[in-house]
N, C-alpha and C positions, 0 to 999 in steps of 0.2 A: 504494500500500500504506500503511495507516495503520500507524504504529508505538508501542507502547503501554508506559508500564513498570508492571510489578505488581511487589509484594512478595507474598513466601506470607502465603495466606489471601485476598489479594483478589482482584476477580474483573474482569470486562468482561461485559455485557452486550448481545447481538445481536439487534435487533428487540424485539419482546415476549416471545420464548419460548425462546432461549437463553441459555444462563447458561457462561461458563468460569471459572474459578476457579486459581490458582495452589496445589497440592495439597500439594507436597514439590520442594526441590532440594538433590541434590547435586552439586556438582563442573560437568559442563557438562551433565549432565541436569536438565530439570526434568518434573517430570508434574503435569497440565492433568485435571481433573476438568470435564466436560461437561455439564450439566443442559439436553435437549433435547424437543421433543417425538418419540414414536413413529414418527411415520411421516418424521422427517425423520433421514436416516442417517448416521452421521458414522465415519469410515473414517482411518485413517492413510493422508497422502499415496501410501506406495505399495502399498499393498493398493486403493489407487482406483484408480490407474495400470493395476495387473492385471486392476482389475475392468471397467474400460475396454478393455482392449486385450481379452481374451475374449470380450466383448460386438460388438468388433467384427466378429471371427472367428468368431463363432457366426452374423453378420449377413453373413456374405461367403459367397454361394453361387456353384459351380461354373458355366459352363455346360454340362455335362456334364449334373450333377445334376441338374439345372434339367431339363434334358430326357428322363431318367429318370423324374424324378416328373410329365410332364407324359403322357410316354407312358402311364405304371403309371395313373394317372387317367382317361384315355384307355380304355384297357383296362378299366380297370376299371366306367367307364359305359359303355360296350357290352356288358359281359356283363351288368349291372344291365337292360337296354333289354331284352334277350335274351330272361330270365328274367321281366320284367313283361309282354313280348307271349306267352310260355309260359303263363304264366295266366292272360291275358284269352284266350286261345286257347281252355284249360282249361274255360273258364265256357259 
């Protein structure tokens, strides 16, 4: 971990395209002003933490599910199959 000292108004600089700045401190807060690009997202530690652990959990399927939705697919290109030989019948 590099460890840095700023006074307010200065900043540090990360790669080419971010910029942190020292904004305001009081007492044993201080706030950090970010100059970042768009598509690079920057999150308080633990709103990342949640957004990690959600992601997980979204990424964690059953095998249960798994085989609910393998069957419902299943199912569901057989009546697909069904219904195409229905109309090449039809013709």
């Amino acid at each position: 971990m590099l460890i840095l000292t700023r006074k307010l108004g200065e900043s540090i600089t990360i790669g080419n395209e971010i910029k942190v700045t020292v904004v305001d401190c009081q007492g044993k807060q201080i706030k950090l002003g970010i100059t970042a690009p768009k598509d690079i997202k920057v999150h308080r530690e633990e709103i990342f933490e949640k957004i990690q652990e959600e992601n997980k959990k979204a990424a964690t399927v059953s095998r249960d599910a798994l085989a609910k939705i393998a069957q419902k697919w299943r199912t569901d290109k057989t009546k697909k199959n069904v219904k195409e030989k229905e109309i090449v019948s039809a013709l």
